[in-house]
LUMVO-736914 format. One record per residue (C-alpha): z negated, x negated, y; residue in three letters. Coordinates in nm, 2 decimals, decimal comma, padded with zeros to 4 digits. Each point is the difference from the previous one (the first is absolute). Example, Ala and Ser with C-alpha at 12.3 -4.5 7.8 and 13.67 -1.06 7.14 Angstrom:
2
pz->-00,78 | px->-01,23 | py->-00,45 | residu->ALA .
pz->00,07 | px->-00,14 | py->00,34 | residu->SER .
END
This chain:
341
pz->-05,54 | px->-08,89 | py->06,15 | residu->UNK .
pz->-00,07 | px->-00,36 | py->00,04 | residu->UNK .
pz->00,21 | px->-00,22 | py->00,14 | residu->UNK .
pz->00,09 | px->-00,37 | py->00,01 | residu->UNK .
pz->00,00 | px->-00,19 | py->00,33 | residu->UNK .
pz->00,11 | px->-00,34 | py->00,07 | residu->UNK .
pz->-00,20 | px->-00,15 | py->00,27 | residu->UNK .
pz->00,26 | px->-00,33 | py->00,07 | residu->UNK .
pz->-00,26 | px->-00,22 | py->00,21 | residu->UNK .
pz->-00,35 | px->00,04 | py->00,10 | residu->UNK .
pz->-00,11 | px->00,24 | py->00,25 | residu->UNK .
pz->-00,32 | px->00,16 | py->00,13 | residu->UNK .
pz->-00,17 | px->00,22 | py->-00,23 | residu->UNK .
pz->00,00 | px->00,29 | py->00,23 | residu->UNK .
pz->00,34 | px->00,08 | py->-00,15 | residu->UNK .
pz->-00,08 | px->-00,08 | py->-00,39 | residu->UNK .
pz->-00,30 | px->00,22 | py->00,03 | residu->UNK .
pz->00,17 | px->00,25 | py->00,08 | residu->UNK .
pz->00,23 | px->00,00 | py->-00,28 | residu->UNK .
pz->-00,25 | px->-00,02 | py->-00,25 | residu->UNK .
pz->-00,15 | px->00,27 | py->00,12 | residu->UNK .
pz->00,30 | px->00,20 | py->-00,11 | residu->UNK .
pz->-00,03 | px->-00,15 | py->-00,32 | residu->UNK .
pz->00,28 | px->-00,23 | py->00,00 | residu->UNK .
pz->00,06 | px->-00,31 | py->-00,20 | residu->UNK .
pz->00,05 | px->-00,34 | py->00,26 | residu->UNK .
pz->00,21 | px->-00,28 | py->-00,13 | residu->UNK .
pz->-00,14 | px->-00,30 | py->00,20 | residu->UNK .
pz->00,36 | px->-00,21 | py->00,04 | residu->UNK .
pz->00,03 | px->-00,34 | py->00,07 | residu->UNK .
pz->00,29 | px->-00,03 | py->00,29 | residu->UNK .
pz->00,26 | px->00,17 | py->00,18 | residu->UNK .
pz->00,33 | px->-00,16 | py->-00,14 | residu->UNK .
pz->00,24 | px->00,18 | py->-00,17 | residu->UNK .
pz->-00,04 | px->-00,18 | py->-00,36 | residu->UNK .
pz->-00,37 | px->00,10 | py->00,03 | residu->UNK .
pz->00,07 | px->00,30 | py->00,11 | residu->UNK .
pz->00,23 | px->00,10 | py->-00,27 | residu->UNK .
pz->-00,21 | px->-00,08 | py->-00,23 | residu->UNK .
pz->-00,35 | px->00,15 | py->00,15 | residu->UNK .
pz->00,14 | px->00,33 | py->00,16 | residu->UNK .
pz->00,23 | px->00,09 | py->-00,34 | residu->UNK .
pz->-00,27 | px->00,25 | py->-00,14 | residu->UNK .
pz->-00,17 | px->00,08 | py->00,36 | residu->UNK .
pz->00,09 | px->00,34 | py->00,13 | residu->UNK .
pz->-00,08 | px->-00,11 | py->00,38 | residu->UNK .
pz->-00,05 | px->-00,35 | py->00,15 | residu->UNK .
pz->-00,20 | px->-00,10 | py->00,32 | residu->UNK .
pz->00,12 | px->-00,35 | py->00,15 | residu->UNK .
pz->-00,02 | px->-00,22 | py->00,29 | residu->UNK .
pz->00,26 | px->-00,22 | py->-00,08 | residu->UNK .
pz->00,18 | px->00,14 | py->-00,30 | residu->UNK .
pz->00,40 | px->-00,05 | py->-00,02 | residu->UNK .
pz->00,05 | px->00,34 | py->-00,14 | residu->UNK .
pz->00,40 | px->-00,03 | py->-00,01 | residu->UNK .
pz->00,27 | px->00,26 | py->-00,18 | residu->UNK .
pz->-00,09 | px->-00,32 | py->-00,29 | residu->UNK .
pz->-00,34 | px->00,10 | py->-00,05 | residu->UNK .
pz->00,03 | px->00,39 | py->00,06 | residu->UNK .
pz->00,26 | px->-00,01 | py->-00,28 | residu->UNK .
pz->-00,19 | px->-00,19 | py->-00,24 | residu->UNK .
pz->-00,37 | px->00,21 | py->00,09 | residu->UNK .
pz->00,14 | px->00,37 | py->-00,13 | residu->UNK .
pz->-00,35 | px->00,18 | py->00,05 | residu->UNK .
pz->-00,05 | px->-00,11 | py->00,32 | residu->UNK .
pz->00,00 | px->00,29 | py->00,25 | residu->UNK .
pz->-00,18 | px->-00,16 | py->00,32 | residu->UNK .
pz->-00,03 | px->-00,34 | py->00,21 | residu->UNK .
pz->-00,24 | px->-00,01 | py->00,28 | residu->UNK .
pz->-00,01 | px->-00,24 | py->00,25 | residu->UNK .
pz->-00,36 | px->-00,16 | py->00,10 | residu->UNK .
pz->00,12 | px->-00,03 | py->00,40 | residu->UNK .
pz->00,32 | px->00,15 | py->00,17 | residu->UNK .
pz->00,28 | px->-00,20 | py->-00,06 | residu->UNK .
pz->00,19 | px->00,02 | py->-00,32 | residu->UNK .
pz->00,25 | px->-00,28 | py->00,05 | residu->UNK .
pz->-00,07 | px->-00,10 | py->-00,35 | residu->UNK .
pz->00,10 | px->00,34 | py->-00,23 | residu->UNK .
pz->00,36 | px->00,14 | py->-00,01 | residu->UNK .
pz->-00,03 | px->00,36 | py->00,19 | residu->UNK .
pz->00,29 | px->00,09 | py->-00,09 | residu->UNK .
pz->00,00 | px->-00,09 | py->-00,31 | residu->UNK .
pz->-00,31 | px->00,15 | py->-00,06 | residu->UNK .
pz->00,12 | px->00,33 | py->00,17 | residu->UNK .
pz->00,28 | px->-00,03 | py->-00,27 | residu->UNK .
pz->-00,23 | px->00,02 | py->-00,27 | residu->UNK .
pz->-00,22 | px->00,27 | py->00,12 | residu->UNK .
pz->-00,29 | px->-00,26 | py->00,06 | residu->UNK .
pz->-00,24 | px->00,09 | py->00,28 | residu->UNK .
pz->-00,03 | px->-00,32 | py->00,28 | residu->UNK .
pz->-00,34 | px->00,04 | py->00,16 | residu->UNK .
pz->-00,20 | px->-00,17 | py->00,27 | residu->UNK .
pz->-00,31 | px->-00,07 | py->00,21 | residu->UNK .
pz->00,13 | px->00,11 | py->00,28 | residu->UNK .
pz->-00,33 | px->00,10 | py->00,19 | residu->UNK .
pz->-00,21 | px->-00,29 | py->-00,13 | residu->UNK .
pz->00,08 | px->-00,29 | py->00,29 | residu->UNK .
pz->00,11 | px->00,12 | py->00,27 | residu->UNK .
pz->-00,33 | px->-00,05 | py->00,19 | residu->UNK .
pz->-00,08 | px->-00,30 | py->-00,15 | residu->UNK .
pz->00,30 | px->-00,18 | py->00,12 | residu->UNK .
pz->00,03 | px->00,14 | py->00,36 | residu->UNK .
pz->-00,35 | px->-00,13 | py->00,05 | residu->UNK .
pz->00,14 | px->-00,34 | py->-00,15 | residu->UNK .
pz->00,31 | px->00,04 | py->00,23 | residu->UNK .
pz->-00,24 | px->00,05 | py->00,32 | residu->UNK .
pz->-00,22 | px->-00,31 | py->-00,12 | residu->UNK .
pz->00,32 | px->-00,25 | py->-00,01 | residu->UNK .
pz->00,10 | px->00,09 | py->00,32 | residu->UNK .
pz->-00,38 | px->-00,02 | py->00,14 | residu->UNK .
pz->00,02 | px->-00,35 | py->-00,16 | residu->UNK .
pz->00,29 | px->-00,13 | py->00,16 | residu->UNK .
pz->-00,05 | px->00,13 | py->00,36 | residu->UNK .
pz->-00,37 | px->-00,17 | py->-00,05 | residu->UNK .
pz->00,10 | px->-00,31 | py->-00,14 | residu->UNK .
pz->-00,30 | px->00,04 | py->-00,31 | residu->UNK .
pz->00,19 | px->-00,21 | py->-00,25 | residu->UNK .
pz->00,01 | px->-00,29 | py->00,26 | residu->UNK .
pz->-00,38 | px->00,02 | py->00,10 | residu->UNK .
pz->-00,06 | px->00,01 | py->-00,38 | residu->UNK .
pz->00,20 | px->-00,30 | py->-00,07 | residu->UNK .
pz->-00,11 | px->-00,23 | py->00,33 | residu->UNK .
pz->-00,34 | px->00,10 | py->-00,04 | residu->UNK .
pz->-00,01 | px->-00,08 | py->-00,38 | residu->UNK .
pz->00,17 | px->-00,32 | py->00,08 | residu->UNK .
pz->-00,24 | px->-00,12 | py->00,22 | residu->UNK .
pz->00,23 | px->00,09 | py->00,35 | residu->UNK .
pz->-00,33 | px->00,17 | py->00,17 | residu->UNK .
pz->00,13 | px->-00,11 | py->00,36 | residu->UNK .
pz->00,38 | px->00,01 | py->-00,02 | residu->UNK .
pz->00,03 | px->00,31 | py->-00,22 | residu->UNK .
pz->-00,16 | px->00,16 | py->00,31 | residu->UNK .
pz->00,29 | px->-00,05 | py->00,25 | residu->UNK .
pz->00,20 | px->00,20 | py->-00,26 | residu->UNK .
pz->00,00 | px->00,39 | py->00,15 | residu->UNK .
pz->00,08 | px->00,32 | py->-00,13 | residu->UNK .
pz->00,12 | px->00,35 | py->00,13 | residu->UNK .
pz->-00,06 | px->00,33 | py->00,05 | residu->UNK .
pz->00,19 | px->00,25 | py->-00,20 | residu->UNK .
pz->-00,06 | px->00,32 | py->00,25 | residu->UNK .
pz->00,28 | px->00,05 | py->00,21 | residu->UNK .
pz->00,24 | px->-00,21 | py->-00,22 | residu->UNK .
pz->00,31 | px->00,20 | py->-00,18 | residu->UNK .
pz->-00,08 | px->00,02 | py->-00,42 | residu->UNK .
pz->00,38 | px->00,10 | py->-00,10 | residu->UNK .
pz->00,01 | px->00,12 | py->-00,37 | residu->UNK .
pz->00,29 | px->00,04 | py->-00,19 | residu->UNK .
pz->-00,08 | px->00,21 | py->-00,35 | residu->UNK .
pz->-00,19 | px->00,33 | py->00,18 | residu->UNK .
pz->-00,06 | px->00,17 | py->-00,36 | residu->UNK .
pz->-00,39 | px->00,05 | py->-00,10 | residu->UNK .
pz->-00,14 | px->-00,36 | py->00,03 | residu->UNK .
pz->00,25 | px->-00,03 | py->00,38 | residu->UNK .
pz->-00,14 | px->00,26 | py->00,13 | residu->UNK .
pz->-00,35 | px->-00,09 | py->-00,06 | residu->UNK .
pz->00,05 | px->-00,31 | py->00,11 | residu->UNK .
pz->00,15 | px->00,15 | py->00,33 | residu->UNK .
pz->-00,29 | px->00,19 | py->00,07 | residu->UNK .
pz->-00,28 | px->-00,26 | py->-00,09 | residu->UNK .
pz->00,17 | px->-00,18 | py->00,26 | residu->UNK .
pz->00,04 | px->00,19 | py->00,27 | residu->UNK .
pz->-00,30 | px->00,23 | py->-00,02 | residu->UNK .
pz->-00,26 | px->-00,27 | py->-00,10 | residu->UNK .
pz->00,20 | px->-00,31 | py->00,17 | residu->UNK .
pz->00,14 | px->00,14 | py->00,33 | residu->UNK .
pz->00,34 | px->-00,16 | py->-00,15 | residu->UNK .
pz->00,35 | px->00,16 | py->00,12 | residu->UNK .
pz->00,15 | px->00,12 | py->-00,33 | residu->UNK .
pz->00,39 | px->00,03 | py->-00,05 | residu->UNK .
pz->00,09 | px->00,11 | py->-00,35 | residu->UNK .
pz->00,35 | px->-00,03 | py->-00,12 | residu->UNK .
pz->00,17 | px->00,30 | py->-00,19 | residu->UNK .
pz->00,35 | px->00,05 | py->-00,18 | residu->UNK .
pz->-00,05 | px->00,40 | py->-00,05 | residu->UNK .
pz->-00,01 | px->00,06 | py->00,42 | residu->UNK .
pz->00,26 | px->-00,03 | py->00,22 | residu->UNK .
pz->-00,18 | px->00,02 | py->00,33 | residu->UNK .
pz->-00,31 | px->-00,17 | py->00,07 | residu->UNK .
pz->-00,31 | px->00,19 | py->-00,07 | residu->UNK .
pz->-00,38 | px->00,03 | py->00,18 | residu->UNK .
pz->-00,26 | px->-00,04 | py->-00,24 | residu->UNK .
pz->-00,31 | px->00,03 | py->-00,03 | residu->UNK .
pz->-00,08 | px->-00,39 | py->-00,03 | residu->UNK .
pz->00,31 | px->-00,07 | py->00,24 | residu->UNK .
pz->00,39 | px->-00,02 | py->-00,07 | residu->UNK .
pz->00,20 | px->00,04 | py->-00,25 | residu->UNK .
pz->00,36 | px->-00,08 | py->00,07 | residu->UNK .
pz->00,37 | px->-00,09 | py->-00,25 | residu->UNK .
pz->00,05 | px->-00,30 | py->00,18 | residu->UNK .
pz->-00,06 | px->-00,27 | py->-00,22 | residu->UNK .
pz->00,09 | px->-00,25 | py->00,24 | residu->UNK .
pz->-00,22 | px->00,15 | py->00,28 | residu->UNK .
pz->-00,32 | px->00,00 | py->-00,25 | residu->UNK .
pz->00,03 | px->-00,42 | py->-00,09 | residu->UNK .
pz->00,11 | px->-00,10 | py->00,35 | residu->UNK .
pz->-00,33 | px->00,19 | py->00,15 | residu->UNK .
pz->-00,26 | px->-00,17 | py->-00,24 | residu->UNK .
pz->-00,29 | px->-00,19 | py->00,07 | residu->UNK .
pz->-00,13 | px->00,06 | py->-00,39 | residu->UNK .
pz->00,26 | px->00,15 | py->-00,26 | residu->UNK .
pz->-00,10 | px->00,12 | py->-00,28 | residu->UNK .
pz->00,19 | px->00,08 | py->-00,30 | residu->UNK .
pz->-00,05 | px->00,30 | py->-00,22 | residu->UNK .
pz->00,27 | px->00,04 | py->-00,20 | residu->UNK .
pz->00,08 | px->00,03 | py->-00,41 | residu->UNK .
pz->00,22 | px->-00,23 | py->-00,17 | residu->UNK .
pz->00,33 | px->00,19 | py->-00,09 | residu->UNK .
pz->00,39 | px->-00,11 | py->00,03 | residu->UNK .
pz->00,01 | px->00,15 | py->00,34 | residu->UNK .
pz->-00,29 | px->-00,17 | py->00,15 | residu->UNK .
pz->00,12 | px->-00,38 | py->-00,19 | residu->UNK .
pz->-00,06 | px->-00,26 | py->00,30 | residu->UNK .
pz->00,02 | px->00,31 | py->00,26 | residu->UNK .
pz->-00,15 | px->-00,29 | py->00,24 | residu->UNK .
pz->00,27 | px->-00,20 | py->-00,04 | residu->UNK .
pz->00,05 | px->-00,30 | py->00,29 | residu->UNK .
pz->00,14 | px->00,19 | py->00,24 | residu->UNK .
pz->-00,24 | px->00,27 | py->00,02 | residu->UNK .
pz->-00,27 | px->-00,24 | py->-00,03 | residu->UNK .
pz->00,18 | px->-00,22 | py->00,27 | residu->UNK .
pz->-00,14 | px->00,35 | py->00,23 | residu->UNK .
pz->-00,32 | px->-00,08 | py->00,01 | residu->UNK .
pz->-00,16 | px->-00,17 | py->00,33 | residu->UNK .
pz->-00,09 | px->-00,35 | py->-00,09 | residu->UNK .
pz->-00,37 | px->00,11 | py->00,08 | residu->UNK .
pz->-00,02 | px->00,28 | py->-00,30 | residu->UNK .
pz->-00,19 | px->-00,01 | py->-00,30 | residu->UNK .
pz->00,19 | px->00,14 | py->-00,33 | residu->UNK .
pz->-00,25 | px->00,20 | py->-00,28 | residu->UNK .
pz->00,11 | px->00,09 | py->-00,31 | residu->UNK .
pz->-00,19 | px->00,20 | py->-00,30 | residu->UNK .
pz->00,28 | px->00,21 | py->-00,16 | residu->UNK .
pz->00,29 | px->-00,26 | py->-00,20 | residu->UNK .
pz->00,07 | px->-00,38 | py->00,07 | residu->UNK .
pz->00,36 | px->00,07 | py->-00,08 | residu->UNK .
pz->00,04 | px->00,25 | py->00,35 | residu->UNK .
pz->-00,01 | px->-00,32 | py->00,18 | residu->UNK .
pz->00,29 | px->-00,31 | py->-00,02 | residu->UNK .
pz->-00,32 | px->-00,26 | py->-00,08 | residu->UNK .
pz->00,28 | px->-00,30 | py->00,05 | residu->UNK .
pz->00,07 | px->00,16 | py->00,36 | residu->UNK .
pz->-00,35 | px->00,07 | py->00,08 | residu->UNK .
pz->-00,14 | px->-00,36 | py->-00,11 | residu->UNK .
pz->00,31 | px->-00,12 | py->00,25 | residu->UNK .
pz->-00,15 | px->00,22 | py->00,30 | residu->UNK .
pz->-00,37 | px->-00,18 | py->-00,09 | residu->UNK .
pz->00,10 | px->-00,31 | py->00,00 | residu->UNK .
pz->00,15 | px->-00,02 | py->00,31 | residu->UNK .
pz->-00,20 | px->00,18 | py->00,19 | residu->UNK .
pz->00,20 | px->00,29 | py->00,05 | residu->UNK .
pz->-00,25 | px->00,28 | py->-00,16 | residu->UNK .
pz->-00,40 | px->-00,06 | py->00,13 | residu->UNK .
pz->-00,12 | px->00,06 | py->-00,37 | residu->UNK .
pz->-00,04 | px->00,19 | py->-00,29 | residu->UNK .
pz->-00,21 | px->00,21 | py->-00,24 | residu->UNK .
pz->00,13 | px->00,03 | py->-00,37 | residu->UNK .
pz->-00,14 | px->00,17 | py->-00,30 | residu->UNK .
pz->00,32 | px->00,02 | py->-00,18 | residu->UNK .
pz->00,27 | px->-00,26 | py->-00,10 | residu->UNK .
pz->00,32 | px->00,02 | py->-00,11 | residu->UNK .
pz->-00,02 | px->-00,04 | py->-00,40 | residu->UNK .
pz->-00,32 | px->00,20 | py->00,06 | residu->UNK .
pz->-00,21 | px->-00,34 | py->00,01 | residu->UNK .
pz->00,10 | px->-00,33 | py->00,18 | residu->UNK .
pz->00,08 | px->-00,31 | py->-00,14 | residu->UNK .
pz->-00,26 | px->-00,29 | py->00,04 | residu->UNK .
pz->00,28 | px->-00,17 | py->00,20 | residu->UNK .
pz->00,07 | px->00,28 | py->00,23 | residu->UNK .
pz->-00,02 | px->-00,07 | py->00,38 | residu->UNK .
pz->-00,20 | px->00,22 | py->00,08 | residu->UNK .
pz->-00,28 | px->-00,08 | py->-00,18 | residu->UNK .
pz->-00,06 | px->-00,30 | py->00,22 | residu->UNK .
pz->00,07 | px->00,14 | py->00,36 | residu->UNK .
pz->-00,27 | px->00,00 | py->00,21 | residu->UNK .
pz->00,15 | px->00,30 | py->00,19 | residu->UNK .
pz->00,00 | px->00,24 | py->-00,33 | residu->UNK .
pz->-00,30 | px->00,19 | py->-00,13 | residu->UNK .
pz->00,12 | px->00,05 | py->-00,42 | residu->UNK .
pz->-00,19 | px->00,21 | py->-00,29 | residu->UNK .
pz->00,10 | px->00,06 | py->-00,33 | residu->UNK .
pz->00,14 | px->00,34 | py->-00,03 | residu->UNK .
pz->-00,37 | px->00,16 | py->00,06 | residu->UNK .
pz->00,00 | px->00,27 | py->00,29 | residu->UNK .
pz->-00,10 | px->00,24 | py->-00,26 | residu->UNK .
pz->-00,26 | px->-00,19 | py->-00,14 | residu->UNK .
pz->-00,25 | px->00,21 | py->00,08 | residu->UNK .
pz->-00,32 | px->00,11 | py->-00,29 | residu->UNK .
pz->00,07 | px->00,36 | py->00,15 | residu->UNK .
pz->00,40 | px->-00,05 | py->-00,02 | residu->UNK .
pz->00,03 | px->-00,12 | py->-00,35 | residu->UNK .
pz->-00,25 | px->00,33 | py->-00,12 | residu->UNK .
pz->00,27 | px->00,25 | py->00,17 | residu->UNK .
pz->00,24 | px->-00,24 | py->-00,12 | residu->UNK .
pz->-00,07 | px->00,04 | py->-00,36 | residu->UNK .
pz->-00,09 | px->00,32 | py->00,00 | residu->UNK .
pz->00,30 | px->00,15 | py->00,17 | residu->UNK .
pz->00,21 | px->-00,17 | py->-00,29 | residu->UNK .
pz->-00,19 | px->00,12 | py->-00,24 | residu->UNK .
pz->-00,01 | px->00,36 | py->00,15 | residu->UNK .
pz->00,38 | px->-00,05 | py->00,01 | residu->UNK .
pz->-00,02 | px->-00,04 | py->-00,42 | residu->UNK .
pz->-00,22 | px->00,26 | py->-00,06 | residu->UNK .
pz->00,15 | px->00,27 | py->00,24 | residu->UNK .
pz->00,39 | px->-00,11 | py->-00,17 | residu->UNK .
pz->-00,16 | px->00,04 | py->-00,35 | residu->UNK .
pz->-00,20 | px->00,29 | py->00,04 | residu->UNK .
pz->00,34 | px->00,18 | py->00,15 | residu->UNK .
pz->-00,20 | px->00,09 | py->00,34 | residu->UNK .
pz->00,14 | px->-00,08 | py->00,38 | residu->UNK .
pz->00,04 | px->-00,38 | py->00,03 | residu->UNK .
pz->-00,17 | px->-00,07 | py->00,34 | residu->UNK .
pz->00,18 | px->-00,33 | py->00,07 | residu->UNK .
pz->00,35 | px->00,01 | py->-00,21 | residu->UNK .
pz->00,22 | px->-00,28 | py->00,10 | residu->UNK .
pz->00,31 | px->00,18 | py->-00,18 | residu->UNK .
pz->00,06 | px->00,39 | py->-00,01 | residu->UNK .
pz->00,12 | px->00,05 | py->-00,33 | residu->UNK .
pz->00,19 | px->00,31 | py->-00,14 | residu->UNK .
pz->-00,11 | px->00,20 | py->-00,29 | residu->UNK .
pz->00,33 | px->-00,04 | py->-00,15 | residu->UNK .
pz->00,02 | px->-00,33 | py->-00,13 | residu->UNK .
pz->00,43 | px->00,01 | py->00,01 | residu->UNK .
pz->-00,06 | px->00,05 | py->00,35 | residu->UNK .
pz->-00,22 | px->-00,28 | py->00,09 | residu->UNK .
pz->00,26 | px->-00,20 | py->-00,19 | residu->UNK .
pz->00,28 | px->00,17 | py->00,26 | residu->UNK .
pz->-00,21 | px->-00,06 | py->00,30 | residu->UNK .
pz->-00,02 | px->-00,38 | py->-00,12 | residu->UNK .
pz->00,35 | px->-00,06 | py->-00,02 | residu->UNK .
pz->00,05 | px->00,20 | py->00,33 | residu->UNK .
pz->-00,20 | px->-00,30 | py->00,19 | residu->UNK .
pz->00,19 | px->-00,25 | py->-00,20 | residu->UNK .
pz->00,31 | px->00,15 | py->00,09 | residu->UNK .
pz->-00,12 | px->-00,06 | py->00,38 | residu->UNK .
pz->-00,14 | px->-00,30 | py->00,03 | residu->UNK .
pz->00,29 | px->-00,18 | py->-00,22 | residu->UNK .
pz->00,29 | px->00,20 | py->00,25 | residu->UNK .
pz->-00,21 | px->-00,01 | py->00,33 | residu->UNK .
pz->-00,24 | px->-00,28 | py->-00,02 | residu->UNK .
pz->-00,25 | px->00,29 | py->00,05 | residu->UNK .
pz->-00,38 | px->-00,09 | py->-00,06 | residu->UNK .
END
């Protein structure tokens, strides 16, 4: 049976390959918002998107659609639950970057404790002799802390420590002891984690329960002499509290690939701090990240279609269609009584 597919955004053609090969029919769309969306994705029977706003709205108004998959791993921008409620399958990419970004993770933290970014600069701007009195450090023997220890944390943890010779101490919410690992310690103090930092890195998705989880006080842990590195969400981090901590000297420097708003503004602070490394949102920008990347989604299409094991399902859904719509209004239920996330 052929298919139709909305593809929302460009991607690598890893991914669309493969779903011509099973002989379906691609929709090229034009963007991700809901308008375009509703419009695009009303006769597709699956979508793959980057970016695509695929609320209650747009499921509603697309009646034959029967899968979204997500090109990466975070899919702040589709309704779960809503989906679950309609018996739509939510995949992801869940396998495609984890790599890609530890090794990007390891690289901001190499280019901080060397100072690369300011030899660039100086040298660039003609500083040959003064640019030299500027020194760097080692990062063997210094404590990476790591708060986020799922697939990309833990790599990150053992690049570290068995290729750096860094202490590692990884923070954990499902222990409640700490732990020996094999890259060093995992522990449920929180506080214990930040306040023993020379580099910390964040790993972490962007849900309600993580919203500004490095809020000012737990920020106000850190030594003056650490270095905070994030590549999971810009909104895990109060921005106003750490662009306080920057400018007045009481947080050594920074690393950011993420924002909050995704992206900054062109006015933000931190764009202009000599102190602060910043890219734009590309730890997974990777020729070898974006192929797994696309092709996980797609495989996520194909195997929700094709009624076969989904390998990376975001949502479990029932085969009783009433009952997904029960187990929707069981989590509504929660979060609106308990403020549960």
């Amino acid at each position: 049976m052929s298919y139709r597919v909305l593809i929302t955004e460009a991607v690598n053609d890893k991914g669309l390959d493969f779903l011509r090969e099973q002989g379906y029919e691609l929709v090229m769309g034009t963007g991700p918002s809901e308008e375009t969306l509703l419009e695009e994705c009303k006769d597709c029977d699956g979508a793959l998107t980057r970016n695509g706003k695929f609320s209650a709205r747009v499921f509603d108004g697309c009646p034959k659609l029967k899968v979204v998959s997500m090109h990466g791993i975070g899919v702040d921008g589709i309704d779960v639950d809503a989906a679950t409620a309609r018996g739509i399958q939510i995949c992801n990419a869940a396998e495609s970057n984890q790599r890609s970004v530890a090794e990007y993770a390891i690289g901001l933290i190499l280019m901080l404790a060397k100072q690369s970014v300011t030899y660039n600069n100086g040298l660039k701007n003609g500083q040959m002799t003064s640019v030299r009195q500027v020194y760097g450090n080692d990062v063997s023997g210094k404590t990476l802390s790591i708060i986020g220890m799922g697939n990309i944390g833990t790599q990150v943890a053992r690049m570290a420590a068995h290729g750096l010779g860094m202490k590692v101490i990884g923070y954990s919410r499902r222990i409640t002891k700490d732990q020996e690992m094999d890259f060093g310690l995992l522990t449920p103090d929180m506080k214990k984690v930040i306040s023993s930092a020379d580099y910390l890195s964040l790993h972490l998705p962007g849900t309600g329960s993580t919203a500004k989880l490095l809020d000012e006080e737990k920020l106000s842990w850190l030594k003056p002499s650490a270095f905070l590195i994030n590549t999971g969400r810009g909104e895990v981090i109060d921005e106003s509290a750490l662009i306080r901590m920057l400018q007045e000297g009481r947080l050594r420097g920074a690393a950011l690939d993420v924002f909050e708003g995704n992206l900054p503004k062109e006015d933000n602070p931190l764009l202009s701090m000599d102190n602060v490394i910043v890219t734009p949102h590309t730890a997974a920008f990777t020729t070898e990240a974006l192929e797994r990347m696309s092709y996980q989604a797609a495989l996520g299409i194909v195997e929700t279609l094709e009624h076969r094991p989904i390998t990376y399902a975001v949502n479990k859904l029932s085969d009783n269609f009433e009952e997904n719509k029960d187990i929707a209004a069981v989590m509504d239920f929660f979060r609106h009584e308990f403020n549960y996330k």
